[in-house]
N, C-alpha and C positions, 0 to 999 in steps of 0.2 A: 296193930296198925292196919288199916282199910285198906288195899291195894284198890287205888283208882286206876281209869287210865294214866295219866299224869303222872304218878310217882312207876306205874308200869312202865310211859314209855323212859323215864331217870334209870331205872332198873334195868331196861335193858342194854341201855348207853353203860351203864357203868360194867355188863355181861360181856358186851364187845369192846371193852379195855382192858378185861382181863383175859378173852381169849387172843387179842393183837400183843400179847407179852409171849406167846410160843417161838416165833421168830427169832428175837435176840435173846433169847435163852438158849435154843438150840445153837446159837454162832456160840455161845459161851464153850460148848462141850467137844470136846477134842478125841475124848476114850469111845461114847458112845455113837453109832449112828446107821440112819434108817429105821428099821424094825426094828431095833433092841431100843431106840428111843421111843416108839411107839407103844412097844409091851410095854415098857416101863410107867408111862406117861397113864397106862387105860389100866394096868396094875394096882400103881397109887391111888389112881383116879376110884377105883373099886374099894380101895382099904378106906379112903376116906369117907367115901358115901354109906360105906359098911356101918362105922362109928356115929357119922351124922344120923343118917337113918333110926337106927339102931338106938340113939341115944334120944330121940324125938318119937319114935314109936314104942320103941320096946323090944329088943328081941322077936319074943310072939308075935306081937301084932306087925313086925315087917314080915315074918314068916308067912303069916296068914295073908298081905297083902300081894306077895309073890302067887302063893298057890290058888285067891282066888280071882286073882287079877283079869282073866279072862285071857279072847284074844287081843284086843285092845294093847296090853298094855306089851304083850309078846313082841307084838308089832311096832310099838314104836322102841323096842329094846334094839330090835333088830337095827330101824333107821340110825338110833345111836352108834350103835357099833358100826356099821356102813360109815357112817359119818366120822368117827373115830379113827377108822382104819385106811378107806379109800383116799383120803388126804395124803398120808407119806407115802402109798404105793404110786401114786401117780405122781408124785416129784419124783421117785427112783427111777420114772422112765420117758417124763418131761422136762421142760425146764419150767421155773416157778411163774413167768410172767402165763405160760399158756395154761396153767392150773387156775391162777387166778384171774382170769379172763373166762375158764368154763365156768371158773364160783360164782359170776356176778351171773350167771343166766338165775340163780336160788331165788330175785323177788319173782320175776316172768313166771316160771313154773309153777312158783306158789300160787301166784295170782290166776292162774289159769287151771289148777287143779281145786282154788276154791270155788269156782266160778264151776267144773265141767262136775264135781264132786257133792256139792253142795247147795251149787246154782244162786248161788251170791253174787251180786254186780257192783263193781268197783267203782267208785268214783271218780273222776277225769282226775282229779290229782291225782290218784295215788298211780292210772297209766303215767300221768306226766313226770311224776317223780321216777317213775321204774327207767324210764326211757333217760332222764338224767343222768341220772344216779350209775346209769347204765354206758352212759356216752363217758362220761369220767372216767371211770373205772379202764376202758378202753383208752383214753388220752393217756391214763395212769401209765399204762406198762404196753402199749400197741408199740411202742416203738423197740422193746425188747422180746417181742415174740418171736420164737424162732422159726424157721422154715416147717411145719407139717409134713413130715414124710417117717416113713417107718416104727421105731418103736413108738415115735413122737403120737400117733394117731393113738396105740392101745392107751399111753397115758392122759390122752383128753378121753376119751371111750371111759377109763377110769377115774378119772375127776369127773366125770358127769355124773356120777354116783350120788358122789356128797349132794349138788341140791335137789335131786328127785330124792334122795330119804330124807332129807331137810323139808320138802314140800310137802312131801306123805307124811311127815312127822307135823310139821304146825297144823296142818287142815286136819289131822286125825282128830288133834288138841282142841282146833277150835271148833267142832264135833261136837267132843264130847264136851265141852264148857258149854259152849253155848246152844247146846239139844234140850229137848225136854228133858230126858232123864238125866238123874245127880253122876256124874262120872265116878270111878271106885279113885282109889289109891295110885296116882300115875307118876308118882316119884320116883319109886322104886325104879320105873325103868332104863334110866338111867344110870343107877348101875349094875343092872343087868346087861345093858349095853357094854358098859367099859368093860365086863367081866370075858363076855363075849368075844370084845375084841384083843383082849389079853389070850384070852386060849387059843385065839386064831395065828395071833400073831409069834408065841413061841417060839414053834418051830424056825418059824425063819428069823426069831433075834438069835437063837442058840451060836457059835458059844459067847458068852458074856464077856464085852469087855470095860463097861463102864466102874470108873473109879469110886471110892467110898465117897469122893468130894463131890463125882460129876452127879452120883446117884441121890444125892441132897437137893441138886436141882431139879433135877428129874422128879422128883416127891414132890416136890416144890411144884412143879408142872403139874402132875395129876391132881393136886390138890386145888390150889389159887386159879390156877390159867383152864382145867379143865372141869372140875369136880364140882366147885362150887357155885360159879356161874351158870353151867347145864341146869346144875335145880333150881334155881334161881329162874332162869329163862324158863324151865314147866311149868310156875308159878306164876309168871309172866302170862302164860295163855287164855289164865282165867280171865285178863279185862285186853286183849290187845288181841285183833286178829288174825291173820295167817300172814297174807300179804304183808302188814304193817311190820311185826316180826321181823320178817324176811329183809325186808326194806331198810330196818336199820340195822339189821347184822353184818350188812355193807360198811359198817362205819370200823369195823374188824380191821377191814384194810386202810384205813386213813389210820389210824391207832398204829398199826402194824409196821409203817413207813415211818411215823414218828418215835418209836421204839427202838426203832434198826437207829435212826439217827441219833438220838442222846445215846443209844447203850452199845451201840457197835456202829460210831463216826461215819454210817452210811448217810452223805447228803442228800437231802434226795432233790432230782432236777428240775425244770421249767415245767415239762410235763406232769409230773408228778404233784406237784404244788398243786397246777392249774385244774387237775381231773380232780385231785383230792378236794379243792375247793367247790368245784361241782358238784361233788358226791354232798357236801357238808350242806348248799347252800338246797339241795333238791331238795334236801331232808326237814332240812330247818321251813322248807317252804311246805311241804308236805303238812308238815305237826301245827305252823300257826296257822293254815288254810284249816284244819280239822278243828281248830279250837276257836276258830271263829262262827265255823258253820255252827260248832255246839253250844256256842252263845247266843246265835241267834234262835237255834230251835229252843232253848232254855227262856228266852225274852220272848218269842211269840207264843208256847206253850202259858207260859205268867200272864199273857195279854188275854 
């Protein structure tokens, strides 16, 4: 099947309902937590990409995609694993509304390192969308931020992590898609990433307490919620841009609040509705303003 944009941007909506399922999976697990769910999560996340991989290349030829993947592809193993890992360390030392309030800055950054990287210029929707999408997100959880003081600061400092390797990761991507030259093998890096942030994280899951039950979920997580969607989303790079990416990865958190409420009876309140339907409606205004524009260059191009 052809990846258009169109069925990219369906792909990536269905990429961010399966990483808004981490949330009330983690309320499920009681034995494991912090680090030792994170190892775990970027552990599976690695066995399964191992097999996928592996069973669509080949052994060899993922071996060989590894050693001559360049730096390229080192580079965005890294953003994965930043991204991977910088997420739970900065809830250990914030609270979640000010983590996901640093995450929504991911389209802004993206959008401004494809522009200062690449020197691409955005189209007023997709500022107008960010600025949305962005204001929502803020109505989302502004009223549960906590006071900024103390460790509270090193964990925004560390949630900032996640969208600058998120924005060096799409803009690297759509680089290399969309450069002259054919890009190598850029799947592998992800899990390279997960593997990365498996070794890092060890030490600080050590000692193990999750159960044989909770560790089926947690498989379950590195697989469904982390592993497959990630390749899925590199795949994604070939027809969808950096910003654009970025922009609907927001929908993580609209997913993520609807999750908590069917699977762990979080309601969520007035605010939360209200941003969440901003987030939905920026979006929705974002993709049919681009799909009209592309109809019109399609009918004056015919004329």
């Amino acid at each position: 099947m052809a990846l258009t944009h169109r069925r990219g941007v369906w792909l990536m909506v269905g990429c961010t309902l399966l990483w808004s399922t981490a949330g009330v999976v983690s309320r499920w697990l009681d034995s494991a937590r912090g680090f030792e769910v994170t190892f775990w999560r970027s552990f599976f996340c690695a066995l399964t990409l191992l097999a996928v991989l592996g069973g669509l290349r080949g052994p060899a030829a993922l071996w060989r995609s590894v050693r001559h993947g360049g730096r390229a592809l080192w580079v965005s193993a890294l953003c994965w694993s930043v991204m991977f890992t910088a997420f739970m360390l900065a809830l250990a030392l914030t609270t979640v509304a000010n983590v996901l309030i640093t995450l929504a800055l991911g389209p802004l950054f993206t959008a401004l390192a494809a522009r200062v990287a690449l020197g691409h210029r955005l189209p007023p929707r997709t500022w107008g969308a960010i600025a949305v999408a962005g204001a929502g997100i803020a109505w989302m959880y502004g009223q549960q931020v906590g006071l900024i003081g103390g460790t509270h600061w090193v964990g925004v400092l560390v949630a900032l992590a996640v969208p600058i390797a998120g924005a060096t990761n799409w803009t690297l991507m759509q680089h290399l898609h969309h450069g002259d030259d054919e890009p190598g093998d850029m799947l592998p890096a992800v899990l390279l990433g997960a593997s990365l942030s498996s070794l890092a994280t060890l030490p600080l899951a050590l000692p193990f307490g999750a159960t044989a039950h909770h560790l089926g979920w947690l498989a379950l997580l590195g697989a469904l919620q982390l592993g497959i969607p990630c390749l899925l989303a590199m795949m994604v790079t070939r027809v969808l841009k950096a910003p654009e990416i970025s922009l609907l990865a927001l929908l993580e958190v609209v997913f993520g609040v609807l999750w908590a409420w069917l699977g762990a009876g979080e309601a969520p309140g007035l605010a939360v509705l209200g941003g969440g339907a901003l987030v939905l409606a920026a979006l929705a205004a974002h993709e049919l303003l681009g799909l009209r524009g592309a109809q019109a260059r399609a009918a004056k191009g015919a004329a």
